[in-house]
C-alpha angles and dihedrals in degrees: 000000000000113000087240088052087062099042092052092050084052094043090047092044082053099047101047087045090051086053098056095045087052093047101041083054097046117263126133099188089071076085084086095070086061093086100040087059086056115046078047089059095047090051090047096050085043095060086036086055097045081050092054101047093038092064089040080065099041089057098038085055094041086054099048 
C-alpha cells in the first residue's frame, strides 16, 4: 500500500474520532472534522483503485 494511502486511512481514523469527541462534549462545531474524513477516504479508495489497475496492466502486459 502507497505511503499516502496510509497517511489518508490515519488521517481519516483521526478525523472521524475527533468528530465524535467534539460532538459527545458538545460542540457542534466538531462537525467540521466530517469532511476532512471524507475527502481522506477518497483519496485512500483512489490510490487503492490506481493500485489496483496498475497491476491489472502489469499483468495484462506480462501475459501478452
Amino acid at each position: 500500500m502507497p505511503r499516502t494511502s496510509v497517511l489518508a486511512s490515519i488521517v481519516a481514523v483521526l478525523a472521524l474520532a475527533a468528530a465524535v469527541i467534539s460532538l459527545v462534549q458538545g460542540w457542534w462545531l466538531g462537525l467540521i472534522w466530517l469532511p476532512m474524513a471524507g475527502i481522506a477516504s477518497n483519496v485512500l479508495w483512489m490510490n487503492v483503485r490506481r493500485e489496483k489497475l496498475a497491476k491489472a496492466a502489469a499483468e495484462q502486459t506480462a501475459g501478452a
